[in-house]
C-alpha positions as CSV (number, residue, x, y, z in Angstrom):
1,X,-6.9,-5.5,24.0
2,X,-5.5,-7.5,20.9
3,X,-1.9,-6.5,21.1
4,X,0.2,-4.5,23.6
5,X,3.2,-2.2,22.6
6,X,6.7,-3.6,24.3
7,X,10.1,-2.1,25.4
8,X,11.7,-3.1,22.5
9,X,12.2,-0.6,19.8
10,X,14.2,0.5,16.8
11,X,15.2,4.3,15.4
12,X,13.8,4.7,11.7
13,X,13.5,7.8,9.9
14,X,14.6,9.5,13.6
15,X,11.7,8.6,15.1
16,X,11.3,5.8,18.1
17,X,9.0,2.9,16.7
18,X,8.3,0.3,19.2
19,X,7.5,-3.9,18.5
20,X,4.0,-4.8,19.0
21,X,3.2,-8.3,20.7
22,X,0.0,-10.3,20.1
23,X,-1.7,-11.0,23.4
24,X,-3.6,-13.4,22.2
25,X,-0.4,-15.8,21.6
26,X,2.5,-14.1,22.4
27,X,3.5,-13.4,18.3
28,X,6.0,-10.5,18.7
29,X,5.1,-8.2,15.1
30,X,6.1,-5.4,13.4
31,X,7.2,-1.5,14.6
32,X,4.7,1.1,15.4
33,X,5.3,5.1,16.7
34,X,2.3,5.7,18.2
35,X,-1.1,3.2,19.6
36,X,-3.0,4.9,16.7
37,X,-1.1,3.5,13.9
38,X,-2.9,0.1,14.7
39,X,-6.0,-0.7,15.3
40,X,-6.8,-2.4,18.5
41,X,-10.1,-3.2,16.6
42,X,-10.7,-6.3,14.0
43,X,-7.9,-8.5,12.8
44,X,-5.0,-5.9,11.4
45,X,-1.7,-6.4,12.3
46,X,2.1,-5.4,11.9
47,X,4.3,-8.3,11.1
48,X,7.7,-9.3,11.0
49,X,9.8,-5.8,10.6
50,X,7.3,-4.0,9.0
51,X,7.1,-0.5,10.5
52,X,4.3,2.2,10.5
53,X,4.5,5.9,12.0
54,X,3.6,9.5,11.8
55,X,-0.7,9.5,11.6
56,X,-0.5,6.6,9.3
57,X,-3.0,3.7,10.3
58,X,-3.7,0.1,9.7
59,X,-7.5,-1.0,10.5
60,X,-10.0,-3.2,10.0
61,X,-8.2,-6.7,8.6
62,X,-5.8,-5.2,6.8
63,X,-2.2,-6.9,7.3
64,X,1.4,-5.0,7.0
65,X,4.7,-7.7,6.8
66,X,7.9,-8.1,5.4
67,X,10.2,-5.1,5.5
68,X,6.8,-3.0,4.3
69,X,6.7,0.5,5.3
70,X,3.7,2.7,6.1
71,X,3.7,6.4,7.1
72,X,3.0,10.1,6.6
73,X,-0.9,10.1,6.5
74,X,-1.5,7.2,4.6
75,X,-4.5,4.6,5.4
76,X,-4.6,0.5,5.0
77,X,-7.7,-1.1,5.9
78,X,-10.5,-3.1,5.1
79,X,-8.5,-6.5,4.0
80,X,-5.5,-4.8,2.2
81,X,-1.9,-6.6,2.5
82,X,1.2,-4.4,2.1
83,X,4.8,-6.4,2.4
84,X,7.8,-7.7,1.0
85,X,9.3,-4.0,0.7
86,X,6.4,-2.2,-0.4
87,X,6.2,1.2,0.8
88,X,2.9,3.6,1.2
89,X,2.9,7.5,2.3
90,X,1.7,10.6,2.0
91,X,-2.2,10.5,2.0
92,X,-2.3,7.2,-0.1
93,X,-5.1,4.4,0.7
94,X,-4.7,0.8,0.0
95,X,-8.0,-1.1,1.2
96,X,-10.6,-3.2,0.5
97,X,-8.7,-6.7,-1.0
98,X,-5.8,-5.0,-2.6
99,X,-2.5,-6.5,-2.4
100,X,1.0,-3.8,-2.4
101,X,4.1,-5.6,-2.8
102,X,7.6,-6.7,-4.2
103,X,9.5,-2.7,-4.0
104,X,6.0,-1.2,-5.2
105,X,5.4,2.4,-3.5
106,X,2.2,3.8,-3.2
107,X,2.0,8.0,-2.5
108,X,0.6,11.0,-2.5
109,X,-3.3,10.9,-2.8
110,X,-3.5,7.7,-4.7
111,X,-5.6,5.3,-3.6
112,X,-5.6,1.2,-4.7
113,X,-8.8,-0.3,-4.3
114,X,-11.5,-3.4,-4.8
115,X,-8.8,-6.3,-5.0
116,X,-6.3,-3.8,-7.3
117,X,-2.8,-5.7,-7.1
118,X,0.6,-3.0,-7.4
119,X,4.1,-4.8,-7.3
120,X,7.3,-5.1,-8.5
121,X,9.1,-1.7,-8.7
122,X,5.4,0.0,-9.7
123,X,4.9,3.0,-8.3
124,X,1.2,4.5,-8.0
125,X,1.3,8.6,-7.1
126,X,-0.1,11.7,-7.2
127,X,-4.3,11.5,-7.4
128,X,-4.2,7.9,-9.5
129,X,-6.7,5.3,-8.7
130,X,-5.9,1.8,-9.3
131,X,-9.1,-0.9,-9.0
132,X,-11.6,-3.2,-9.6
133,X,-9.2,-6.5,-10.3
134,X,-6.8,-3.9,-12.4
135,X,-2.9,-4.7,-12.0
136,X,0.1,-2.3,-12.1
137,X,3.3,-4.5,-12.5
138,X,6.9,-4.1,-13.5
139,X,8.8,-0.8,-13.2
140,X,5.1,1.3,-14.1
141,X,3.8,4.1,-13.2
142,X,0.4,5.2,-12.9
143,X,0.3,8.9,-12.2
144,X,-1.2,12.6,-12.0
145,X,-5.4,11.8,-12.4
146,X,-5.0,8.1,-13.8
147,X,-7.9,5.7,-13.4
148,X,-6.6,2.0,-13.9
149,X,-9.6,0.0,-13.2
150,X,-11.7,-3.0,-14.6
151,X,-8.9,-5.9,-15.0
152,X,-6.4,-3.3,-16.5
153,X,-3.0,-4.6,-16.6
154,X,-0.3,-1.8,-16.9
155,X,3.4,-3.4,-16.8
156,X,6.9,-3.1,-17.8
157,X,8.4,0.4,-18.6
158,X,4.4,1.9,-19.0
159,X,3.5,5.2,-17.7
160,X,-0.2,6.1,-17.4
161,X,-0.2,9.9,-16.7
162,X,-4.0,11.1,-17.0
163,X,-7.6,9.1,-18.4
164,X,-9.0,5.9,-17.8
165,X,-7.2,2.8,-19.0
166,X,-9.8,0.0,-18.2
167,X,-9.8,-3.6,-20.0
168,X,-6.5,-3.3,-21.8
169,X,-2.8,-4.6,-21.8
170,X,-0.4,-1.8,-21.6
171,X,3.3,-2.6,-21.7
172,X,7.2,-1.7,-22.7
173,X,7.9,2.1,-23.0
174,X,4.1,3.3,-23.9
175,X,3.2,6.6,-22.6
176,X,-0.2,7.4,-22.1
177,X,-1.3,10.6,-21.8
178,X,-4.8,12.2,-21.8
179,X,-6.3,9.6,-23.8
180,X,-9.1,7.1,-22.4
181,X,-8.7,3.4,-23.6
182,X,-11.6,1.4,-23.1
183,X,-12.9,-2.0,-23.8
């Protein structure tokens, strides 16, 4: 057993989350609903007051800190980090050696993948897919069927709505829509 659930608990969102404890060294971690939000296997764990409920899980290595929030159905695993205040729900994935942080949210069936990075205010929703060393910064938005992939950078006041931005610099008040940029 890797960590064990204690007595101590807080109510968020009206449900009972409970603090986890390292057994291997005592560390006291973050807030869980149920077992099956954490993994007992590999190295993931819930820090500080991070909290995750409903079916959402953290696996694998993958690490949740800060005052990070994970729920609904959504999935972090493989070596994925989600903290400061970062938030990730609905169906979303964040895995492999993506980083979601600073007020970022991550939702609906988006997925951010293969060492993507999403922070700031960004927000990444609906069926997006952020990847492959691509970075969504600022107050962005990647949206509906957006592909941001291949060292993309999409900041400031950009929205990416549909296509596949890949290679470029996309910034201010730029709205992309059903147009593919490429290198």
């Amino acid at each position: 057993m890797k960590y064990k659930i204690t007595e101590e608990f807080i109510v968020a969102n009206r449900k009972r989350l409970f603090r986890v404890q390292r057994v291997s060294d005592g560390l006291l971690g973050g807030y869980i609903e149920f077992e099956r939000n954490l993994s007992q296997e590999g190295d993931c764990f819930v820090y500080d007051n991070a909290r995750v409920f409903d079916n959402a899980t953290v696996s694998d290595n993958a690490r949740v800190y800060g005052e990070a929030i994970v729920f609904g159905d959504a999935v972090v695993s493989d070596n994925a980090k989600v903290y400061h205040d970062a938030g990730v729900y609905d169906n979303a994935r964040v895995c492999g050696d993506s980083w979601v942080f600073g007020d970022a949210m991550v939702s609906g069936e988006a997925w951010v993948s293969c060492n993507a990075i999403v922070c700031g205010d960004a927000r990444v929703c609906g069926n997006a897919r952020v990847s492959g060393n691509a970075w969504v910064s600022g107050n962005a938005w990647v949206s509906g069927d957006a592909i941001v992939s291949y060292n993309a950078r999409v900041h400031g006041d950009a929205r990416v709505q549909t296509g596949h931005v890949t290679g470029e610099y996309i910034g201010e008040k730029k709205v992309y829509k059903k147009r593919v940029i490429m290198d």
